[in-house]
Each structure stands twice: as structure tokens, then as C-alpha cells.
C-alpha positions in Angstrom: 0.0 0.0 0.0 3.1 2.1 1.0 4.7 1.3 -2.5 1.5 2.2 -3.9 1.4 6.1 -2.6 4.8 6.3 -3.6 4.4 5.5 -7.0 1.6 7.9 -7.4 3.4 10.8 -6.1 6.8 9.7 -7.7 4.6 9.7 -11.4 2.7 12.8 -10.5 6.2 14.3 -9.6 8.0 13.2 -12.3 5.4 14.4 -14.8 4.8 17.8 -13.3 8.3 18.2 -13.7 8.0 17.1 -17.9 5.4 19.5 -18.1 8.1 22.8 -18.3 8.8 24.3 -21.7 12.1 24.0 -22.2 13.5 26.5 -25.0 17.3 24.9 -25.2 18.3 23.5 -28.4 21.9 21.8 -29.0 24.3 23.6 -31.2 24.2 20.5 -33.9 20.4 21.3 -34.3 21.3 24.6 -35.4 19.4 26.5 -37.9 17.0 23.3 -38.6 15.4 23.9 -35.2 15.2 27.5 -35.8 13.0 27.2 -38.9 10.9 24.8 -37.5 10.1 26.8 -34.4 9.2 29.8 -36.3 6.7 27.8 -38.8 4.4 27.7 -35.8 2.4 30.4 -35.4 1.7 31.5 -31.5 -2.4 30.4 -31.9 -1.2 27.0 -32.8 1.9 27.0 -30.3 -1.5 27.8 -27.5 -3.4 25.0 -29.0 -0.8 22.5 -28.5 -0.4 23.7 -25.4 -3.8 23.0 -24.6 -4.4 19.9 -26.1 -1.3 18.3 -23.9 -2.3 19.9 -20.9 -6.4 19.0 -21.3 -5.1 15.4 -22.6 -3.2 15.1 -19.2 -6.2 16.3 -16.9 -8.7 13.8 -19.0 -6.5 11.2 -19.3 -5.3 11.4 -15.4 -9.2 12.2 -14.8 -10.1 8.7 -16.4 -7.4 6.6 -15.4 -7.1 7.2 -11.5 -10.6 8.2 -10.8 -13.1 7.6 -13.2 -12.5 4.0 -13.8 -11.8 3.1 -10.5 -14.9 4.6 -9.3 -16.8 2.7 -12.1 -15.4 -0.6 -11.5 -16.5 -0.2 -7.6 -12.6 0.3 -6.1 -14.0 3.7 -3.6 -16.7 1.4 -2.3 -14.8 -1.6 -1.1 -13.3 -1.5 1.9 -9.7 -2.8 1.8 -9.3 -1.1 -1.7 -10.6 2.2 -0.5 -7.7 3.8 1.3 -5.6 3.2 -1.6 -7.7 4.3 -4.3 -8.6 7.7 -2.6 -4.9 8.2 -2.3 -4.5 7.6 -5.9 -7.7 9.5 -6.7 -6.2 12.2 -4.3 -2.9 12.8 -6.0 -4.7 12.9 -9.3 -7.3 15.2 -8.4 -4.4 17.6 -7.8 -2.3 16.9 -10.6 -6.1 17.2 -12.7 -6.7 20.6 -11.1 -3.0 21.9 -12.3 -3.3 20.4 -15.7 -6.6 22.3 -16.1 -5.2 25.2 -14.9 -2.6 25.4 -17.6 -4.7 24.6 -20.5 -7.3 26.8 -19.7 -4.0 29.8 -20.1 -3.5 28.2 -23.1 -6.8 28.3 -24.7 -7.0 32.0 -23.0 -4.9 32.7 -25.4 -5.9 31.2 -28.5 -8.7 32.9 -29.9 -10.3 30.1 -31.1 -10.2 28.2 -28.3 -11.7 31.2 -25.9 -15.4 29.6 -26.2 -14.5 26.8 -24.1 -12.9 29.0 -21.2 -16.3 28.6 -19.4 -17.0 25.3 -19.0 -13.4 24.7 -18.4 -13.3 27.1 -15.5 -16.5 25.5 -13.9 -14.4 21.9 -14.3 -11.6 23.5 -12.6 -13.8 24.7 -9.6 -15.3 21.6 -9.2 -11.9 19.4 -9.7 -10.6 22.3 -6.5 -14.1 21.7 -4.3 -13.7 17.8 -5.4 -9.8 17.7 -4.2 -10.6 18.6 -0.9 -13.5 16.3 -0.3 -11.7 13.9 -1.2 -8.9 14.3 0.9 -11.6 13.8 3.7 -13.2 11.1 1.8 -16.4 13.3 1.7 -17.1 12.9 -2.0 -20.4 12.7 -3.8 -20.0 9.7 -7.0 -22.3 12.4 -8.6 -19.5 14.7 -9.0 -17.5 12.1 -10.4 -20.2 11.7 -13.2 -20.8 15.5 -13.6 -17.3 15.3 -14.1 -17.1 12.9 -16.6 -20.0 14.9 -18.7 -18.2 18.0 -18.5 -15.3 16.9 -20.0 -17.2 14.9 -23.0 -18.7 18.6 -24.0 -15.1 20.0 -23.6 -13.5 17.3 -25.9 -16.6 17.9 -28.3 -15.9 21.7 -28.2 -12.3 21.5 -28.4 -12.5 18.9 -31.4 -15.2 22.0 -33.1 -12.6 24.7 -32.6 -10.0 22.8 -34.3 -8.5 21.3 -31.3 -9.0 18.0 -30.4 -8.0 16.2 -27.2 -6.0 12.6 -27.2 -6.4 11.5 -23.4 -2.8 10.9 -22.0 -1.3 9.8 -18.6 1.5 10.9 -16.9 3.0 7.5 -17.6 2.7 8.0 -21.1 4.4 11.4 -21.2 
């Protein structure tokens, strides 16, 4: 159970520390790297942006909470503990992902039509974290949640923008 905690954290570490932009290029890329950073315009450099960040929160969203509430894992007893943890960590890591996407699509244009139902997301993934810390949840939320981001993906995938669910493993 022990090992289990420390995994969480030490993924949820590892890929908060990924998420940086990191603007260092080696000399032997040279002017290769140069041209291919200034093909991309800044609206489509946000959109990225967003799309990883959003793919994160779903993908997190879905792996460590949604399908472990589905499949019954905050219910049982001896299972509980652990999968609140993990649910815990994610929740957090959930709430930051959907904080930096929703500066992305701020700035993308195209993208500012989703701002609103990403910010209500965002206050209930903050309202969520800390009942779940107490284990105080509602399995409601947990649904409303999973609705919520189905109408962002649809609106994203509209705007031009579609989101791939990833995990922080995958990263």
C-alpha cells in the first residue's frame, strides 16, 4: 500500500516536472530547429499547449478516478484507502493540468469559447480535491465530471482542437 502512494506521487512528480517548456536546443540542431520553431504560429503553439495539458487532466481524470470509481474500487473496503490516495494525487495533478490549459486556450482565440466550462471543471476538480482528501465525496460529481469533459473534448474537437487523453506515464 506504501509502494502504492509512492508511486503515485513519484509519477505525479516526475510528470509535473516534464510539463516545463524548455527552449534549449543543442548547437548541432542549429538553424534546422530554428526554422521549425518559427513555422508555428503563437495560436497554434497555445493549441498544443492546450491539447497536452487537457489530454493530461482527461487522461489522469479517467485513469485514476473515473474507472476506479466505475469498476466499484471507492466502495470496497480494503481497496478504498488506496484508491482515494491515488484519486487524491490525481485530483491535484487534474486541477494543475486544467489550470494550464485553460492559459493556453485563453490565449488562443479560437479556443476562448471553451474558457467557461473549463473554468466551472476547474472549480469543481478544487471543491472535489478537498472532499476527497476527507473522503467526503459525492459519486455524482464524479459523473458530472465525466460529462463535463465529453462537451469539452466535443468543443475542443469544433474549434480545431481536439484532445488525445494521455497519462502521466505515457508522457
Amino acid at each position: 500500500m506504501i509502494r502504492s502512494k509512492a508511486a503515485v506521487v513519484v509519477v505525479v512528480a516526475l510528470a509535473l516536472a516534464g510539463c516545463g517548456s524548455s527552449s534549449t536546443h543543442s548547437s548541432s540542431q542549429g538553424q534546422g530547429a530554428a526554422a521549425v520553431q518559427s513555422s508555428v504560429s503563437p495560436a497554434e503553439r497555445e493549441a498544443n499547449a492546450f491539447r497536452a495539458h487537457a489530454g493530461l487532466a482527461f487522461g489522469t481524470f479517467y485513469h485514476f478516478i473515473y474507472t476506479p470509481y466505475r469498476s466499484g474500487e471507492f466502495r470496497a473496503v480494503l481497496t478504498n484507502k488506496v484508491a482515494l490516495s491515488h484519486a487524491t494525487a490525481a485530483a491535484s495533478f487534474v486541477a494543475q493540468q486544467l489550470e494550464q490549459a485553460m492559459a493556453a486556450a485563453s490565449a488562443n482565440g479560437s479556443l476562448a469559447k471553451i474558457l467557461v466550462p473549463m473554468r466551472i471543471l476547474d472549480a469543481g476538480f478544487h471543491a472535489a480535491l478537498a472532499k476527497i482528501r476527507t473522503g467526503q465525496f459525492k459519486m455524482s460529481e464524479i459523473e458530472a465530471a465525466n460529462i463535463a469533459i465529453s462537451a469539452i473534448k466535443g468543443s475542443a474537437a469544433n474549434a480545431g482542437a481536439p484532445i488525445a487523453e494521455t497519462t502521466p506515464g505515457a508522457v
